[in-house]
N, CA, C and O atoms as CSV, one atom per row, in Angstrom:
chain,resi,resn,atom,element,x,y,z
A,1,UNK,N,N,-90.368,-15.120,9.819
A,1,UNK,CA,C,-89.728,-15.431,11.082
A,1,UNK,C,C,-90.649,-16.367,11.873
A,1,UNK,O,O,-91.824,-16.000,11.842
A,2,UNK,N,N,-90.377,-17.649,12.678
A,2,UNK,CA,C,-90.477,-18.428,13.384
A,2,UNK,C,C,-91.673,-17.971,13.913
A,2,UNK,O,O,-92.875,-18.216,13.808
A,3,UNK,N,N,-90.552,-16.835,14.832
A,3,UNK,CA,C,-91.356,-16.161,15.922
A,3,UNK,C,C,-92.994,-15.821,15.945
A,3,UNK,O,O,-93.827,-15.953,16.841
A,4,UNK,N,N,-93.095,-15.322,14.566
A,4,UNK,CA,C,-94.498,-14.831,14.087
A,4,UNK,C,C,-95.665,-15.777,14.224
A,4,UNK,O,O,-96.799,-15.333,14.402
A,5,UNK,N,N,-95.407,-17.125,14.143
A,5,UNK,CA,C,-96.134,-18.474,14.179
A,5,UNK,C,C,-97.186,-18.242,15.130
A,5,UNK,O,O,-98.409,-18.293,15.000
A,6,UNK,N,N,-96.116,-17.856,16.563
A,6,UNK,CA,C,-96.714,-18.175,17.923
A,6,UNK,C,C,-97.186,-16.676,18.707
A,6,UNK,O,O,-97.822,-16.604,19.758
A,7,UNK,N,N,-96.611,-15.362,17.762
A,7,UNK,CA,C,-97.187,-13.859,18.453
A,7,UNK,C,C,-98.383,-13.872,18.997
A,7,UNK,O,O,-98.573,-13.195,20.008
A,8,UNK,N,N,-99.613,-14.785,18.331
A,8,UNK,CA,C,-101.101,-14.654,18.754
A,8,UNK,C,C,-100.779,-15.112,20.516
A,8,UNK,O,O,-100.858,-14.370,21.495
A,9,UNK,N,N,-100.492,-16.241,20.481
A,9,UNK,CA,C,-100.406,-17.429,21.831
A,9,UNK,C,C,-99.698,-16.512,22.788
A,9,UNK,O,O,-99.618,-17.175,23.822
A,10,UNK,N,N,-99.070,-15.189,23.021
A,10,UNK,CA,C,-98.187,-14.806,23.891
A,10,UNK,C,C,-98.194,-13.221,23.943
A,10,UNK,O,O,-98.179,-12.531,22.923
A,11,UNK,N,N,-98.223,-12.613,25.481
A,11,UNK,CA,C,-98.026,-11.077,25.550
A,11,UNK,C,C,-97.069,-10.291,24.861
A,11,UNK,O,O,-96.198,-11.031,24.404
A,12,UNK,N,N,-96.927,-9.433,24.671
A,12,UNK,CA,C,-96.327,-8.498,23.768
A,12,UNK,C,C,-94.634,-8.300,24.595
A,12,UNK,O,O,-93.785,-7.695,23.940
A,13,UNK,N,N,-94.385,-8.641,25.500
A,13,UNK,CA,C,-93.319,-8.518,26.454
A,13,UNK,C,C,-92.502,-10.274,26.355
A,13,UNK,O,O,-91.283,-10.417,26.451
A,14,UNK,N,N,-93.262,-11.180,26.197
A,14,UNK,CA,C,-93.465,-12.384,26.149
A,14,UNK,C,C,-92.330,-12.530,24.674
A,14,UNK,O,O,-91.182,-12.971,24.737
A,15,UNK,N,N,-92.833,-12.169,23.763
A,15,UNK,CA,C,-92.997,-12.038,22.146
A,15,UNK,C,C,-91.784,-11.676,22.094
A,15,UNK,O,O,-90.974,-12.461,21.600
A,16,UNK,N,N,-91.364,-10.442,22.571
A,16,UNK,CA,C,-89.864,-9.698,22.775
A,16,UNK,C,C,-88.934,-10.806,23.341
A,16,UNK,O,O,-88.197,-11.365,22.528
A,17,UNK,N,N,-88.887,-11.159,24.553
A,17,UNK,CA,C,-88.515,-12.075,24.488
A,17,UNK,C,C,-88.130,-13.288,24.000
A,17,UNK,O,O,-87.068,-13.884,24.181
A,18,UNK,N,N,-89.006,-13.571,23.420
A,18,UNK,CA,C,-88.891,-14.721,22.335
A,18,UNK,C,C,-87.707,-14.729,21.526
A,18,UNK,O,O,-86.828,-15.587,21.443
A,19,UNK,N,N,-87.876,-13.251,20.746
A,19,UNK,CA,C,-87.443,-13.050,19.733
A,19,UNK,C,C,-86.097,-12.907,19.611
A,19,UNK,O,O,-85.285,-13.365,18.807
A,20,UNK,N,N,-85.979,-11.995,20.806
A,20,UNK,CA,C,-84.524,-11.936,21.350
A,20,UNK,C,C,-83.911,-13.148,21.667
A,20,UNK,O,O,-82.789,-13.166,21.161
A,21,UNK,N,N,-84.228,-14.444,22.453
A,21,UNK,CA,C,-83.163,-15.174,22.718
A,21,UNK,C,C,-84.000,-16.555,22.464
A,21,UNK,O,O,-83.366,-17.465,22.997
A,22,UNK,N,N,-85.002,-16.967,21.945
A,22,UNK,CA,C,-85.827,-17.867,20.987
A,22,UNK,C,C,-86.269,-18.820,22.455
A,22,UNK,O,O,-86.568,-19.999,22.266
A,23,UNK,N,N,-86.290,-18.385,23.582
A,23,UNK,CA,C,-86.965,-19.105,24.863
A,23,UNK,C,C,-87.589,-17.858,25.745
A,23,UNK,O,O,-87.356,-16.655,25.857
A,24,UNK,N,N,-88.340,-18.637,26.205
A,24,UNK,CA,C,-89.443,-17.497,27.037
A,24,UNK,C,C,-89.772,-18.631,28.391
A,24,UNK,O,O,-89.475,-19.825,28.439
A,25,UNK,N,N,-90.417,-17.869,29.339
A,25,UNK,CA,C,-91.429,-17.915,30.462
A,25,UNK,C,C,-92.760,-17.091,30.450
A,25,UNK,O,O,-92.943,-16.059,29.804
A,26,UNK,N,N,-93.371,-17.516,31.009
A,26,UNK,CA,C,-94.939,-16.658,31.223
A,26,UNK,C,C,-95.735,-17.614,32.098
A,26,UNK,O,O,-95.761,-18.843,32.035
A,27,UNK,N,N,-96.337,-16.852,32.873
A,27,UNK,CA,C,-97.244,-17.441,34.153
A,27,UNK,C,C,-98.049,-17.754,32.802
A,27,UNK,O,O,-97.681,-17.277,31.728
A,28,UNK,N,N,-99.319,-18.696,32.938
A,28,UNK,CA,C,-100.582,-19.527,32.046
A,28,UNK,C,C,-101.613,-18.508,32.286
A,28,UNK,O,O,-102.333,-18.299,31.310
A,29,UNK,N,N,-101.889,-17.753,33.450
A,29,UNK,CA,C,-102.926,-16.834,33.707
A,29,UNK,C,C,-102.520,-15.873,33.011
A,29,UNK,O,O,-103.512,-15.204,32.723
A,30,UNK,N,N,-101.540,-15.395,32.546
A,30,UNK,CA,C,-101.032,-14.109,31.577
A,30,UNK,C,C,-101.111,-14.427,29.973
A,30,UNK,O,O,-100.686,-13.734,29.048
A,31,UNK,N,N,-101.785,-15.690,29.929
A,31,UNK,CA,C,-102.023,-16.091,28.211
A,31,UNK,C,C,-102.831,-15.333,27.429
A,31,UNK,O,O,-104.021,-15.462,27.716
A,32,UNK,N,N,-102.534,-14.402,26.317
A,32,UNK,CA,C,-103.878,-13.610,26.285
A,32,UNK,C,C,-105.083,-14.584,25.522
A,32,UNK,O,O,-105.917,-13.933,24.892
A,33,UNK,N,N,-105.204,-15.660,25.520
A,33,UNK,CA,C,-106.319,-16.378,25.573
A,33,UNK,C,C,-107.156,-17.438,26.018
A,33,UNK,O,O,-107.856,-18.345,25.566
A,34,UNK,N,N,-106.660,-16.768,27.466
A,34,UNK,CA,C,-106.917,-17.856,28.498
A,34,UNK,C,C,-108.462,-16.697,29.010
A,34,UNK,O,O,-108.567,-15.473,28.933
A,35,UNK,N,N,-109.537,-17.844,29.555
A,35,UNK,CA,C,-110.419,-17.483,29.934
A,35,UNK,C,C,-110.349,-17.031,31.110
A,35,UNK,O,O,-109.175,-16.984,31.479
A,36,UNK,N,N,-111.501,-16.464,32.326
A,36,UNK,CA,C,-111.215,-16.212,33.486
A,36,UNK,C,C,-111.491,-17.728,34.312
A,36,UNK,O,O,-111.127,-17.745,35.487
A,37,UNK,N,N,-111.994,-18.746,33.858
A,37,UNK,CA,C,-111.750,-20.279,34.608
A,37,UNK,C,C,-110.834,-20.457,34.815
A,37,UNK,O,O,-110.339,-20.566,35.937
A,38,UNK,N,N,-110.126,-20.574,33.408
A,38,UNK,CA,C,-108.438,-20.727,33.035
A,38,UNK,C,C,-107.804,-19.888,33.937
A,38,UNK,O,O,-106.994,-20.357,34.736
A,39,UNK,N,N,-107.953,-19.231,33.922
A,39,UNK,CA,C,-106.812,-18.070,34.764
A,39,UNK,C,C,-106.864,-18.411,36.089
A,39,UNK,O,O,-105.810,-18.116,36.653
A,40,UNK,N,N,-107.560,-18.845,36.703
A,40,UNK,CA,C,-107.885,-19.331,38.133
A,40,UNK,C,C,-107.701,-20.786,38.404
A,40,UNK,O,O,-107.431,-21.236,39.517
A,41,UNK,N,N,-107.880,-21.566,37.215
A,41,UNK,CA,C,-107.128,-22.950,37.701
A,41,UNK,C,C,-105.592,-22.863,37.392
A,41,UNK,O,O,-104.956,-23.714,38.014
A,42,UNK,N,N,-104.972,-22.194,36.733
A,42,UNK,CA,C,-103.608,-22.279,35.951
A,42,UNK,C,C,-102.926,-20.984,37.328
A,42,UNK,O,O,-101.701,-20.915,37.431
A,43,UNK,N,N,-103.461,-20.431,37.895
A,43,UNK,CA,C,-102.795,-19.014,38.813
A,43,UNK,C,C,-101.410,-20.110,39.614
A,43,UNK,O,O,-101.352,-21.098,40.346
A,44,UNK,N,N,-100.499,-19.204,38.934
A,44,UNK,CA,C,-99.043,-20.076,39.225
A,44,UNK,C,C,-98.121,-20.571,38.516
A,44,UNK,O,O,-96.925,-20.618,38.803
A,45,UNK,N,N,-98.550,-20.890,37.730
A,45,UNK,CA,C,-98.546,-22.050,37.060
A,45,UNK,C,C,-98.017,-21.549,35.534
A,45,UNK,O,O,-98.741,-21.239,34.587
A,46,UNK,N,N,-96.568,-21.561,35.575
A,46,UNK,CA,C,-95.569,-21.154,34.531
A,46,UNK,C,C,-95.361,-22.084,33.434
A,46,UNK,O,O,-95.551,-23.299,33.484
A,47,UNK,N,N,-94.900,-21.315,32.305
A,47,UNK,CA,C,-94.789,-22.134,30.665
A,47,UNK,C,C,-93.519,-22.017,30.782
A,47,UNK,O,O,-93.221,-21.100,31.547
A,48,UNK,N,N,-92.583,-22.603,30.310
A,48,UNK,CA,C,-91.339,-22.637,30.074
A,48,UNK,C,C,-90.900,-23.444,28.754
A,48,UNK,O,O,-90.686,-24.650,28.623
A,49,UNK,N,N,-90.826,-22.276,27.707
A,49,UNK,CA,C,-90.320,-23.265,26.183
A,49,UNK,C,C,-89.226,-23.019,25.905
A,49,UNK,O,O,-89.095,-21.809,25.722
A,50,UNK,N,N,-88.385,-23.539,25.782
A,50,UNK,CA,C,-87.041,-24.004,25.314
A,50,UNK,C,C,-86.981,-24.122,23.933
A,50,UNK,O,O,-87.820,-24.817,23.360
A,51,UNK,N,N,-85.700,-23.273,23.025
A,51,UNK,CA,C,-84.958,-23.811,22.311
A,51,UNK,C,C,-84.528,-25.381,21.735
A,51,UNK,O,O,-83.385,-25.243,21.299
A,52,UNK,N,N,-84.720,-26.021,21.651
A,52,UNK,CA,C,-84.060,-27.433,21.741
A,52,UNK,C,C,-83.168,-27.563,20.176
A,52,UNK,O,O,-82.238,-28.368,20.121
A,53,UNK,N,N,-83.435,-26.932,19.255
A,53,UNK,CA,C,-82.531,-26.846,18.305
A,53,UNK,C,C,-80.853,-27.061,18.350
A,53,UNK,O,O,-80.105,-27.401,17.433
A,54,UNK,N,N,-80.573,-26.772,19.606
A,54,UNK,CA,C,-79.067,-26.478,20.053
A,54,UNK,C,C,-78.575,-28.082,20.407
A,54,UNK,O,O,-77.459,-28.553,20.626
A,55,UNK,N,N,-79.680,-28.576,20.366
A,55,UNK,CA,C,-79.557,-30.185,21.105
A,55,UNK,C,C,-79.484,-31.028,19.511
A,55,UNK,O,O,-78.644,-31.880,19.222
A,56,UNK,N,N,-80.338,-30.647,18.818
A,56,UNK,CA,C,-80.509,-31.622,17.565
A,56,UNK,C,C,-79.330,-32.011,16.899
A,56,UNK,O,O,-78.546,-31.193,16.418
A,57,UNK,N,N,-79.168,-33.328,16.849
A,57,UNK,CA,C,-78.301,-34.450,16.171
A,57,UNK,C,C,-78.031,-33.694,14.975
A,57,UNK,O,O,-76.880,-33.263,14.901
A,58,UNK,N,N,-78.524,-33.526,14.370
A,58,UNK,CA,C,-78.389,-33.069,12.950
A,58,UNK,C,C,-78.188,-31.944,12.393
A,58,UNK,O,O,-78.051,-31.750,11.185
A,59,UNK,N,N,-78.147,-30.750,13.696
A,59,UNK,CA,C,-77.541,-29.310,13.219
A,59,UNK,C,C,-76.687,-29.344,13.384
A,59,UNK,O,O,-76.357,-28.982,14.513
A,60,UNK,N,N,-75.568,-29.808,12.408
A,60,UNK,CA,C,-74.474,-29.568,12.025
A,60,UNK,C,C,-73.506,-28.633,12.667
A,60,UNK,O,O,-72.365,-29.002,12.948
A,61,UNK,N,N,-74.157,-26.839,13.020
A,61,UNK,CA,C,-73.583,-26.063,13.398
A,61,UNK,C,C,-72.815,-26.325,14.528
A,61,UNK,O,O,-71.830,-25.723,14.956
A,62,UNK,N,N,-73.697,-27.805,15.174
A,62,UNK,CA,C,-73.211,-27.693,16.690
A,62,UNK,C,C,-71.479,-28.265,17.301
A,62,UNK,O,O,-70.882,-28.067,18.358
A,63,UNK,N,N,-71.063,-29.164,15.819
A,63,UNK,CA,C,-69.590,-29.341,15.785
A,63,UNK,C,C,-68.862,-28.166,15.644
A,63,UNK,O,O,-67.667,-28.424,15.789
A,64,UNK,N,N,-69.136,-26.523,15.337
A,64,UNK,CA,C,-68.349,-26.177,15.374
A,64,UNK,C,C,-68.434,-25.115,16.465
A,64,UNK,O,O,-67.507,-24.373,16.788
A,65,UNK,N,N,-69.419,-25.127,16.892
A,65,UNK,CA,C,-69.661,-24.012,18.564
A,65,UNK,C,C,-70.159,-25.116,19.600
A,65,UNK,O,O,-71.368,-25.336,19.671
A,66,UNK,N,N,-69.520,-25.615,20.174
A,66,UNK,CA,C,-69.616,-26.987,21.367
A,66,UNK,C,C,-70.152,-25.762,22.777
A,66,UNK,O,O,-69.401,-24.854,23.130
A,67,UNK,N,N,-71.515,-25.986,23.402
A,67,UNK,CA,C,-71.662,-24.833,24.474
A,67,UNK,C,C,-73.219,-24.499,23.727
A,67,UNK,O,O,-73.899,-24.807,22.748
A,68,UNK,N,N,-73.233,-23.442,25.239
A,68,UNK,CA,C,-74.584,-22.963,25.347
A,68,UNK,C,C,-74.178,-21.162,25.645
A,68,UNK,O,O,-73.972,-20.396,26.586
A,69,UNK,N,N,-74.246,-21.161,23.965
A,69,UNK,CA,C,-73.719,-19.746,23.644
A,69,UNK,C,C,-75.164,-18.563,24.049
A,69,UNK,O,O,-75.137,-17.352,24.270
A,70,UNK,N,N,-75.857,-19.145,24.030
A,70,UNK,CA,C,-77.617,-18.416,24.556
A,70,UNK,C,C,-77.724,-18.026,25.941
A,70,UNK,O,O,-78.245,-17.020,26.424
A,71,UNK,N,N,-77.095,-19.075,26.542
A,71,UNK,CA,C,-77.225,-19.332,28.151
A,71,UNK,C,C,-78.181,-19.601,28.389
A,71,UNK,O,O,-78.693,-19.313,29.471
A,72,UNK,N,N,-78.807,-20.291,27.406
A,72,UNK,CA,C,-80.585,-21.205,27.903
A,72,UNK,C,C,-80.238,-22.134,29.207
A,72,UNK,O,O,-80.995,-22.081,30.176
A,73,UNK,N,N,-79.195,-22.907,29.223
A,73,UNK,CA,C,-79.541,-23.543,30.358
A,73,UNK,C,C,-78.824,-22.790,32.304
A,73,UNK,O,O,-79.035,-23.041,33.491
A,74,UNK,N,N,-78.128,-22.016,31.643
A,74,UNK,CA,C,-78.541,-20.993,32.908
A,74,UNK,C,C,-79.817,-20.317,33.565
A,74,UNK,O,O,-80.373,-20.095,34.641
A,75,UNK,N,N,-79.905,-20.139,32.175
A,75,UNK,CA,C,-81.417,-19.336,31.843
A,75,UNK,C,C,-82.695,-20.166,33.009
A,75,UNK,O,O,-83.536,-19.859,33.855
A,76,UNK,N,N,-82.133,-21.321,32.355
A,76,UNK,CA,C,-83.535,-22.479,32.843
A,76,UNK,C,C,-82.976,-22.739,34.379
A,76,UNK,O,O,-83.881,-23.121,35.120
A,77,UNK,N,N,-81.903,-22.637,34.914
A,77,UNK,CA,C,-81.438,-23.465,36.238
A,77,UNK,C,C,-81.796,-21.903,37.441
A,77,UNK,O,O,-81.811,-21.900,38.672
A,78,UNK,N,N,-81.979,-21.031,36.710
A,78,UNK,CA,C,-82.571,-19.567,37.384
A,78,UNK,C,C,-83.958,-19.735,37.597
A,78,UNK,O,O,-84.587,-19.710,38.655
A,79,UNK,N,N,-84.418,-19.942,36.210
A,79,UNK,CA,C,-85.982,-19.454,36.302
A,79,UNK,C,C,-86.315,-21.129,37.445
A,79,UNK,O,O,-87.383,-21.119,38.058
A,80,UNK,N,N,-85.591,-22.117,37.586
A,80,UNK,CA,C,-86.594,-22.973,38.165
A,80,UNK,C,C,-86.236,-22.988,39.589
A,80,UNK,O,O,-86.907,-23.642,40.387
């Protein structure tokens, strides 16, 4: 699974997320390998990764489900 790639880079709540709907958020100070510098220049200061698969020219799938069956871009017009 995908997901497994990136488990190190992200909290365990983070990860769940992921997995469940393949986009996440997380403040940068909540990275578990961010230093305490890091954590104090980044305090605020949100990740936001997106799906973009749903966009690609070339997944085929997308002629036959037209939409944002995930609700990523709800998703994204909330979180910002």
């Amino acid at each position: 699974m995908i997901s497994n790639v990136w488990k190190e880079w992200m909290t365990d709540d983070v990860y769940e997320q992921f997995r469940r709907k393949s986009f996440y958020d997380n403040l940068a100070a909540n990275h578990p390998k961010a230093t305490p510098e890091l954590k104090k220049k980044m305090e605020g200061t949100r990740i936001l990764a997106l799906n973009l698969q749903s966009c690609y020219f070339y997944n085929f799938y997308l002629f036959t489900e037209l939409g944002d069956e995930l609700h990523q871009l709800d998703w994204l017009e909330s979180t910002l």
